[in-house]
C-alpha positions as CSV (number, residue, x, y, z in Angstrom):
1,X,-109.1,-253.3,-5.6
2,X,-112.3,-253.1,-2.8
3,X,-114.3,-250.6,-1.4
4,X,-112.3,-250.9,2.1
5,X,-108.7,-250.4,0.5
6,X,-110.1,-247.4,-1.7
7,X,-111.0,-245.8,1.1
8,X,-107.8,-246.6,3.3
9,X,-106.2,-244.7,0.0
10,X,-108.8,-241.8,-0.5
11,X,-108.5,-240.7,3.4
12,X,-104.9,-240.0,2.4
13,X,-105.9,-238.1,-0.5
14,X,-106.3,-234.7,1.4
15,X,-103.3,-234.1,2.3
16,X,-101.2,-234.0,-1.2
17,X,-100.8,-231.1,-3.4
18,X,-100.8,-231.6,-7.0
19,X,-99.1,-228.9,-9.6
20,X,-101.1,-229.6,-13.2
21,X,-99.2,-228.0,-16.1
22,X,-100.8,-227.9,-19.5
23,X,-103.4,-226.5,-22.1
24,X,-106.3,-225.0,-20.0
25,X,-109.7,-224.4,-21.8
26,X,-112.9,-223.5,-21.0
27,X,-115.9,-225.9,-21.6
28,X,-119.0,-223.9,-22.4
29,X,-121.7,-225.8,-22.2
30,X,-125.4,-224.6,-24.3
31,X,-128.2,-227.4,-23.1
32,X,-132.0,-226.9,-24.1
33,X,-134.7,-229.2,-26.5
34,X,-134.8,-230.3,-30.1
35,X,-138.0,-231.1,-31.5
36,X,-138.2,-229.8,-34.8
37,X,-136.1,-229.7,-38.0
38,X,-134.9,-226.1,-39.2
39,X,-136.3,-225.1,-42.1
40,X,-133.1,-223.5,-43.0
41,X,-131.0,-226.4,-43.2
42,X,-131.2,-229.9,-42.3
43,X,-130.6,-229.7,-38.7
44,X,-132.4,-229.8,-35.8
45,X,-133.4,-226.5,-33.7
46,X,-132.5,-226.1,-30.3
47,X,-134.6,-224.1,-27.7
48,X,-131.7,-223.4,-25.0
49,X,-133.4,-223.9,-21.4
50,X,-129.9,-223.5,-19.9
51,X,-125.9,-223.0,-19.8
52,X,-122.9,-223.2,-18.2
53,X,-119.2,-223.4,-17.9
54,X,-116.7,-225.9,-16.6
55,X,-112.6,-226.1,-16.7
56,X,-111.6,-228.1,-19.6
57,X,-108.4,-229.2,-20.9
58,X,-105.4,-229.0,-17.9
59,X,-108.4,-227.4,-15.9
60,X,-110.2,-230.2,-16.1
61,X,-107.3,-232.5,-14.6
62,X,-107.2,-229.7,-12.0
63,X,-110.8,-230.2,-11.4
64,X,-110.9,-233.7,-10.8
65,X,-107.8,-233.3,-8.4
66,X,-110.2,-231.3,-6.1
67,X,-113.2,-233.3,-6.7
68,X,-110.8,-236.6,-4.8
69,X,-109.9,-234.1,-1.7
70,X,-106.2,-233.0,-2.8
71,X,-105.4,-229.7,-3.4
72,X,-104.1,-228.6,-6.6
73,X,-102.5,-225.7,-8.1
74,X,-102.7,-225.3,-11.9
75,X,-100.4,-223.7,-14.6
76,X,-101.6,-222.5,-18.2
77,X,-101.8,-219.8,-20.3
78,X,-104.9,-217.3,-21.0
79,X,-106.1,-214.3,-22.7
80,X,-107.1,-210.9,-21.6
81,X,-110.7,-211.9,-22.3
82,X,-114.1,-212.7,-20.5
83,X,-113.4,-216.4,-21.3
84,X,-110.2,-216.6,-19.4
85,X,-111.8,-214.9,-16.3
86,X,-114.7,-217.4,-16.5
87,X,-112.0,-219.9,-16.4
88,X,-110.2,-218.1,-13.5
89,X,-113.6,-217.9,-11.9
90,X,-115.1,-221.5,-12.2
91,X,-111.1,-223.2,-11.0
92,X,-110.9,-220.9,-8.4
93,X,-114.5,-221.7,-6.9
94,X,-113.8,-225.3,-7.1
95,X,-111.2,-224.7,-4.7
96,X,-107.9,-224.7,-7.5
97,X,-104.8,-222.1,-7.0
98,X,-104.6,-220.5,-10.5
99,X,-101.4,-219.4,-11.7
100,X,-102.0,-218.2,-15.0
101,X,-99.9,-216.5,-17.5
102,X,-102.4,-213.8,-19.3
103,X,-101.2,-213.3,-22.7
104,X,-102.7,-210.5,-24.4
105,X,-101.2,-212.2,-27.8
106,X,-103.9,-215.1,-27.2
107,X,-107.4,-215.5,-27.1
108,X,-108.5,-218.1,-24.1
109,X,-109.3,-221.7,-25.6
110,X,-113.2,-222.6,-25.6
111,X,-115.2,-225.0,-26.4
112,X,-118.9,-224.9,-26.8
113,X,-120.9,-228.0,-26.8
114,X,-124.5,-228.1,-28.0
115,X,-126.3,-230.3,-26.3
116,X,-130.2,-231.5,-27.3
117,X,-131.7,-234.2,-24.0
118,X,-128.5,-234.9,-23.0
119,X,-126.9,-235.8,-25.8
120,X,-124.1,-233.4,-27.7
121,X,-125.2,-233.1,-31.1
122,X,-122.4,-230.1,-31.8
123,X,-119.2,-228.4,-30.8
124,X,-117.5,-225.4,-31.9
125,X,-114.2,-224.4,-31.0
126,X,-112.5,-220.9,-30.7
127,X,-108.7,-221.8,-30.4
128,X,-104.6,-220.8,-30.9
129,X,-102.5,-223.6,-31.2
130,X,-99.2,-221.9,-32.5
131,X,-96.5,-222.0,-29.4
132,X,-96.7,-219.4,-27.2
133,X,-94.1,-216.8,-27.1
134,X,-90.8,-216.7,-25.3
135,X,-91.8,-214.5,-22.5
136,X,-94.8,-216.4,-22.2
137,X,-93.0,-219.3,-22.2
138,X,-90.3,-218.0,-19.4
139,X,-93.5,-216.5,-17.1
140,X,-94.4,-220.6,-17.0
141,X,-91.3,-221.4,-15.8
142,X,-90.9,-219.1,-13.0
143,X,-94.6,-220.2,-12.3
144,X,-93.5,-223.9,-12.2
145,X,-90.7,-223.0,-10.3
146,X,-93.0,-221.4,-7.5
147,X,-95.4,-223.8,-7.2
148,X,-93.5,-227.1,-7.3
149,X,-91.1,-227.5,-4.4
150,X,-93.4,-229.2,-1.8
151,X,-95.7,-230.4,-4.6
152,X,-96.5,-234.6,-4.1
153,X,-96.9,-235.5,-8.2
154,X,-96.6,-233.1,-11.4
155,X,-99.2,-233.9,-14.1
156,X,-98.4,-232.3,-17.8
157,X,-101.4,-232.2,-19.7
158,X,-101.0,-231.5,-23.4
159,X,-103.7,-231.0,-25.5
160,X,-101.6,-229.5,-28.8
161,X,-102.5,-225.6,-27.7
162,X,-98.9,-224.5,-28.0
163,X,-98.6,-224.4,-24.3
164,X,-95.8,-226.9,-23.6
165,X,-92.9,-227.1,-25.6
166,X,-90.2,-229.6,-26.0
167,X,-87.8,-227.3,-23.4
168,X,-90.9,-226.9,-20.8
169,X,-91.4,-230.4,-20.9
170,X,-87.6,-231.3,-20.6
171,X,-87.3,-228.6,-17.9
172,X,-90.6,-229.4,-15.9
173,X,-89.6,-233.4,-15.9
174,X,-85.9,-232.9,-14.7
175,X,-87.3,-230.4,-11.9
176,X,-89.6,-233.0,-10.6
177,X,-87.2,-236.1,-10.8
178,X,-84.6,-233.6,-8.8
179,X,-87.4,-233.2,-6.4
180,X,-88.2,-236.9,-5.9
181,X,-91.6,-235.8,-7.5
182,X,-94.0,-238.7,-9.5
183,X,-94.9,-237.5,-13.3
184,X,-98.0,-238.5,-15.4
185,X,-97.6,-237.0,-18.6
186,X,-101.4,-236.9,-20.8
187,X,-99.5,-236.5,-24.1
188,X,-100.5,-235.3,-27.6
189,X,-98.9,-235.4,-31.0
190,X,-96.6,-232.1,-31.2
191,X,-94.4,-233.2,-28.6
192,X,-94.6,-237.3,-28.1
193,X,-91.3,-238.0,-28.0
194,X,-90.2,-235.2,-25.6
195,X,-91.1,-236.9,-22.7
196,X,-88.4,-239.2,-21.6
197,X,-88.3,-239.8,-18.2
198,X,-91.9,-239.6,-17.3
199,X,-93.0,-241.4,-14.2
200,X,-95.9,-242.4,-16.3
201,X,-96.6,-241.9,-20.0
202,X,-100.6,-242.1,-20.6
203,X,-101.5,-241.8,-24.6
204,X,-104.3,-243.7,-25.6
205,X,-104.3,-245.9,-28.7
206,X,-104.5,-243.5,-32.0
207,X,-101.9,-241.0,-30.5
208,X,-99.6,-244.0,-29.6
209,X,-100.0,-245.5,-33.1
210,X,-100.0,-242.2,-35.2
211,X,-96.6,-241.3,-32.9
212,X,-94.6,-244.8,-33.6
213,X,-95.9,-245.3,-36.8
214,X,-97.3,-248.6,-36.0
215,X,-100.2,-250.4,-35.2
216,X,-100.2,-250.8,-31.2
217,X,-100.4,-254.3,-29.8
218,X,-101.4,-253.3,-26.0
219,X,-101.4,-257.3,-25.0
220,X,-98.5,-257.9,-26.4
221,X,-96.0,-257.7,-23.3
222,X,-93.0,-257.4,-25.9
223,X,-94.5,-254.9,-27.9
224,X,-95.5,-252.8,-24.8
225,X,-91.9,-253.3,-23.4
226,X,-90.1,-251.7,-26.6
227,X,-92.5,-248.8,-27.2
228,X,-92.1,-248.2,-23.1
229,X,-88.2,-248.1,-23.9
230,X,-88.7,-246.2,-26.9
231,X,-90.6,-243.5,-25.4
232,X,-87.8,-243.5,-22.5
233,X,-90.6,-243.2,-20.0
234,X,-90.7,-245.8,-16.7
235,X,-93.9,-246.7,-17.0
236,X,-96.4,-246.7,-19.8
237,X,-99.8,-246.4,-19.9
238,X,-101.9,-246.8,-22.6
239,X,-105.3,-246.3,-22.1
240,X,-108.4,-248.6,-24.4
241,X,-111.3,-247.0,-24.5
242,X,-114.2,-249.5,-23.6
243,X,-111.3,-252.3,-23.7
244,X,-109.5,-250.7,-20.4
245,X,-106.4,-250.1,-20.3
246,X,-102.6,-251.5,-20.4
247,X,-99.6,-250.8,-18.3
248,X,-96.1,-251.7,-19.4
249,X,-93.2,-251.3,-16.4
250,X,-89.3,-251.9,-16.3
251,X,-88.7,-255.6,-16.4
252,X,-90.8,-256.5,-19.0
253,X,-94.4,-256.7,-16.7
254,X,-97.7,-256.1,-18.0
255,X,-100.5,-255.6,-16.4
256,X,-104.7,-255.1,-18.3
257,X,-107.3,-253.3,-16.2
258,X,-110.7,-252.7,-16.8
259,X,-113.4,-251.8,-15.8
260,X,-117.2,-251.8,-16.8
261,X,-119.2,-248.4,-17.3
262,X,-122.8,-249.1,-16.8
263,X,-123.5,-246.1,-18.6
264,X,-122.2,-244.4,-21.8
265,X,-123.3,-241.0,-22.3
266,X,-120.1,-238.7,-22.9
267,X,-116.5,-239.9,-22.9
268,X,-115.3,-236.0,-22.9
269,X,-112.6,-235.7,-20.5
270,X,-112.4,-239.6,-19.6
271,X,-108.7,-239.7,-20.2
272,X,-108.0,-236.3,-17.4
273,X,-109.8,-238.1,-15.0
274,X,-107.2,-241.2,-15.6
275,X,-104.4,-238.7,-15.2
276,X,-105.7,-236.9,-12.1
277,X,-106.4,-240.4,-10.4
278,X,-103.3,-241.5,-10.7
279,X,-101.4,-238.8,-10.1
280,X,-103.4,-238.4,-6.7
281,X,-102.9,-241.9,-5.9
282,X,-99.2,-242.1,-6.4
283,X,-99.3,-238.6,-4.3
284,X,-100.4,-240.7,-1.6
285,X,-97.6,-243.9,-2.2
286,X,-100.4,-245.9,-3.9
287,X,-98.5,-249.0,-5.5
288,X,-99.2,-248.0,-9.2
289,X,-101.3,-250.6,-10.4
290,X,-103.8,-250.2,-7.5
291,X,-103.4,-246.3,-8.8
292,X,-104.6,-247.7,-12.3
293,X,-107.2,-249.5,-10.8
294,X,-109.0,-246.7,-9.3
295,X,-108.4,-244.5,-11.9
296,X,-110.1,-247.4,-14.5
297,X,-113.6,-247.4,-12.1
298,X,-113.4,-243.5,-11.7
299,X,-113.6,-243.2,-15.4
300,X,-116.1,-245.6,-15.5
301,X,-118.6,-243.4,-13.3
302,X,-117.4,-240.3,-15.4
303,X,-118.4,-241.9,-18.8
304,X,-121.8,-242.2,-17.3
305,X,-122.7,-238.4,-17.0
306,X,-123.2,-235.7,-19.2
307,X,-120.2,-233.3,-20.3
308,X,-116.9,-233.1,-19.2
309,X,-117.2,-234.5,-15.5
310,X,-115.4,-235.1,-12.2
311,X,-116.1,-238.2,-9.6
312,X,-116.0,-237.6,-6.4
313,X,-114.5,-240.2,-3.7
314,X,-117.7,-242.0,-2.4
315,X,-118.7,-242.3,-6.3
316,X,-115.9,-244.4,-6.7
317,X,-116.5,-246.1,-3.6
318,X,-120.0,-247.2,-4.9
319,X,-118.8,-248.5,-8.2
320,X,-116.3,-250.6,-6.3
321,X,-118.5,-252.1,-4.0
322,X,-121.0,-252.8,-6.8
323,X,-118.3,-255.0,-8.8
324,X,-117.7,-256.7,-5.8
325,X,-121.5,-257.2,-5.8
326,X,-121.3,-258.7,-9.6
327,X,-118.4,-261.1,-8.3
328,X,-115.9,-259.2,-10.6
């Protein structure tokens, strides 16, 4: 992947629609200075010089959707609180169509992140993970069922909120396939093995191992083949960490991809960014490994900012022209 075929790709990327399904949060943010020790405890003090709140969770997929130029509508569930109309708020801005169920059951998802110079030294989370109810769960559908004909790739993002349920899943998948619609599927324990036939099955290493029951072996192309066949998914994706990530695809191929961050400060919401990337890029008819490609030097840049981030196009148009620039 170059700079030149990126951008043939990315001027495409305005004009597909992308329907995000999943466990939205919101990211509070608390930022300020820690020079001192409290005397209270053995922690450090924080003098907060600033705050802020971002989509997190299926939002955050939603937000680095719009950050690459597509449009994006996304699907979730959240309280009749202040945090769920921050959430509303901050998506909307970004330029996201919100079609949220408001459950006055359920208190909105949010996490707050302490951060001292940069670096998060604490988070606490308010949160509901049992499944949502059955009217909440039918208001989904009939959202889904609004906002998907048209759509150019689903993603389902699960994040273990009680959002998406084994029948959701089943139900949003064979909608999509019936639609000739692509499917990338972020998955999380609770439901693992309720995602067969997913265009493309992204778990990273620990959920793939704690799901199978087995250590993974993501360069062993056999291995790779039966867990892709096990899962019942066409492609699988299984993302490294600083060691990239590997795709498995019907016929046995395997493909590694990595790229090089040049800076690590936060790896908070690396894996949406995979998800968004290559839903957009399929979207578009980007062959899928190219789609892995960018998605692999878009997480890069992300890894090298603060928080929960999104890269925007000419971002990732910079990193690629600096590997070319390396010889990589």
């Amino acid at each position: 992947m170059d700079r030149a075929r990126f951008t043939e790709i990315a001027a495409r990327f305005p004009g597909c629609r992308i329907v995000v399904l999943g466990d939205v949060m919101l990211d509070r943010y608390v930022s300020g200075e820690a020079d001192r020790v409290s005397p209270e405890a053995p922690v450090p003090v924080v003098r907060v010089r600033d705050e802020w709140d971002a989509a997190g969770g299926a939002g955050n997929v939603a937000a680095n959707v719009i950050a690459l130029g597509a449009r994006c509508e996304v699907i979730g569930v959240v309280g009749e609180d202040q945090a769920g109309r921050a959430l509303t708020a901050v998506l909307t801005t970004a330029g996201a169509g919100c079609r949220f169920v408001r459950d006055s059951d359920r208190a909105t998802t949010v996490k707050t992140r302490l951060l001292a110079r940069g670096q998060q030294i604490a988070r606490v989370d308010r949160e509901e993970t049992a499944p949502v109810s059955t009217g909440t769960r039918e208001a989904l559908v009939a959202s889904l069922t609004e906002a998907i004909p048209g759509a150019h790739a689903l993603v389902l993002a699960d994040y273990d909120k009680g959002v998406l349920s084994p029948s959701l899943i089943r139900h949003s998948l064979v909608t999509a396939s019936a639609l000739g619609i692509p499917t990338v599927v972020d998955p999380k324990a609770r439901n693992f093995l309720s995602c067969c036939g997913a265009t493309v099955f992204k778990p990273n290493r620990a959920e793939i191992e704690a799901a199978l029951g087995e250590q993974a072996c993501p360069r062993d192309v056999h291995w790779m083949e039966a867990a892709r066949v096990r899962i019942g998914c066409e492609h699988l994706l299984l993302t490294l960490g600083a060691d990239g990530m590997a795709l498995a695809s019907p016929g046995g191929g395997l493909e590694g991809v990595h790229a090089r961050a040049r800076a690590v400060f936060d790896v908070s919401g690396a894996g949406d960014t995979v998800a968004a990337v290559v839903a957009v890029a399929l979207a578009v008819g980007a062959p899928l490994v190219e789609a892995v490609r960018v998605a692999a030097h878009t997480a890069a840049v992300g890894v090298g900012k603060v928080g929960v981030a999104t890269v925007a196009p000419a971002e990732i148009a910079e990193a690629l022209a600096g590997e070319v620039g390396r010889g990589r």
